[in-house]
C-alpha positions, 0 to 999 in steps of 0.5 A, a space after each residue: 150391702 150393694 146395689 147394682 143397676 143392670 143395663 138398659 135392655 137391647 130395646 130399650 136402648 133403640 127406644 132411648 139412644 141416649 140410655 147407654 151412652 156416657 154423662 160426656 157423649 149424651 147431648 146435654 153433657 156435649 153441650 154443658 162441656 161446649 160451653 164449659 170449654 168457650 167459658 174457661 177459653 175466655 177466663 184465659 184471655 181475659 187472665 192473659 190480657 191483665 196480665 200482658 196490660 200490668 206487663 207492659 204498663 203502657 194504656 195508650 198501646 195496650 189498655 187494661 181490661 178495666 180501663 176498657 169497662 170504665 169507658 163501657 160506663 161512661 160512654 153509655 151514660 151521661 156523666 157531669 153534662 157529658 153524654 157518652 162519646 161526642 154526644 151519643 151513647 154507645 148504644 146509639 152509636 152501634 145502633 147507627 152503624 148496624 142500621 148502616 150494615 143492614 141497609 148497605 147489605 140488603 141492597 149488595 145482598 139483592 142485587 147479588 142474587 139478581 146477578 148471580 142468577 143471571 150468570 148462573 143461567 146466561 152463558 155469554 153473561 157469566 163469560 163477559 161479567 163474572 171477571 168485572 165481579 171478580 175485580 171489585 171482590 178483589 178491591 179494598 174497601 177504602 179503594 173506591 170509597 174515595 170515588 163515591 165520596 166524590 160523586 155522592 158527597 159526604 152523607 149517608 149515600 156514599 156509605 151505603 154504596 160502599 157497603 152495599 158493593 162490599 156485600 155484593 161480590 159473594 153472594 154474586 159468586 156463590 148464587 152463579 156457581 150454585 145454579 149454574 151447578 143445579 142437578 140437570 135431571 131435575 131441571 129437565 124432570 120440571 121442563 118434562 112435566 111442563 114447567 118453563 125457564 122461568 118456573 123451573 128456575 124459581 121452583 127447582 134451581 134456586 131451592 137447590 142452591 139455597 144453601 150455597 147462597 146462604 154461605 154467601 149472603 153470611 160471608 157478605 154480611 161479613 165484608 159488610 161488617 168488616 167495611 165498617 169502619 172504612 165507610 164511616 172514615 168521613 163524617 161517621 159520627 154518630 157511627 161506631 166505626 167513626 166512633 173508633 176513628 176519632 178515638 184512633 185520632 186522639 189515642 184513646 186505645 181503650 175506646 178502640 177496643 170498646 168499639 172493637 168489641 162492640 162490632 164483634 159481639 153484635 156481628 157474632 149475634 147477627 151471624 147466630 141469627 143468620 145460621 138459626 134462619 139457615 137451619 130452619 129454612 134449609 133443614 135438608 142442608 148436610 144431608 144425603 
């Protein structure tokens, strides 16, 4: 005897879209098969990466995965009156940078929207300034890192100064041509009602560009990531970047890696959290 399920009626289905549709299309399946794919993606590198390490036989040019988790171990622990790397473990050392990247990012990020919606909104600004912004987004980090060493020292100063200018230039970029490029209609429909420059700028222009200025502020964050390692060339630790650094000076590959790893992972969670702040702040983004 066999037992057949008849299909969801019309009404049903535009009741629940997700009645008729395949295991694979329906949200779950979708997401299940994502992470099934981002899962054996990684099984694969890591198989390549073993495989390439036993290959080569060369730890000082290319370390083995379990060479890396051994340093993952010891420098977030204190072993024989040794504590983590230099004297500081691992957490600390990534905490450090990442207090580095916040500050330095907040600050290029701040002043980024203060210039962008300058150049935005002030013609004759926008022609002088924004070649000067498009020079220094041009500039290596490393390029003016030498200067900032010289008039600040070798402290925190020079650090957050370059961080900062690394994040400054995208957010400047996409906050300019954002509201520079804001709807006229809706600019002159507030000035109709009575709205002044100011108000119409705070309650028209910039919510309109705020997607654009989110793209930015997530690219800035980037730079700042990726600025790093240059910040902390001097004096950088307790640091990760100088973690990496002086690790580099003594070819301990593995701990490179370890520190390259740790810079990726948390820039992949700070740039989750960044897109989930996105969502919920600008729910209107991508649609008509």
């Amino acid at each position: 005897m066999t037992t057949s399920v008849a299909p969801a009626p019309p009404a049903e289905q535009a009741a629940n879209p997700a009645a008729g549709r395949p295991a694979a299309l329906a949200p779950g399946g979708g997401l299940r098969r994502r992470l099934a794919l981002r899962l054996l993606a990684l099984l694969v590198l890591y198989v390549l990466w073993e495989i390439t390490a036993r290959v080569m036989r060369n730890p000082t040019f290319i370390p083995s995965p379990g060479a890396v988790w051994d340093q993952l171990i010891t420098t977030s622990t204190t072993h024989d009156g040794v504590r983590g790397y230099s004297g500081h473990l691992l957490i600390e050392h990534l905490g450090i940078s990442l207090r580095r990247i916040v500050v330095g990012s907040a600050i290029g990020i701040a002043g980024g929207l203060l210039i962008g919606v300058l150049l935005g909104t002030v013609s004759w600004l926008r022609v002088v300034a924004e070649p000067v912004i498009t020079f220094v987004r041009a500039l290596p980090p490393l390029a003016y890192f030498s200067l900032f060493i010289i008039w600040f020292g070798i402290d925190e100063t020079p650090k957050l100064w370059l961080l900062a200018i690394a994040a400054l230039p995208p957010v400047a970029v996409a906050t300019a041509a954002a509201v520079h490029n804001a709807p006229t209609h809706l600019v002159e429909a507030a000035r109709a009602l009575g709205a002044g420059r100011r108000q119409s700028i705070r309650d028209v222009v910039l919510p309109n560009a705020l997607p654009e200025i989110f793209t930015g502020v997530r690219l800035a964050v980037g730079v700042a990531y990726s600025s790093v390692v240059a910040a902390e060339t001097i004096n950088g630790v307790p640091g990760i970047g100088g973690m990496i650094r002086d690790a580099q000076r003594y070819s301990q590959t593995d701990v490179v890696v370890l520190g390259l790893f740790a810079i990726g992972l948390s820039g992949l969670l700070i740039d989750a959290l960044l897109l989930t702040a996105e969502n919920r702040l600008i729910p209107w983004r991508g649609r008509a």
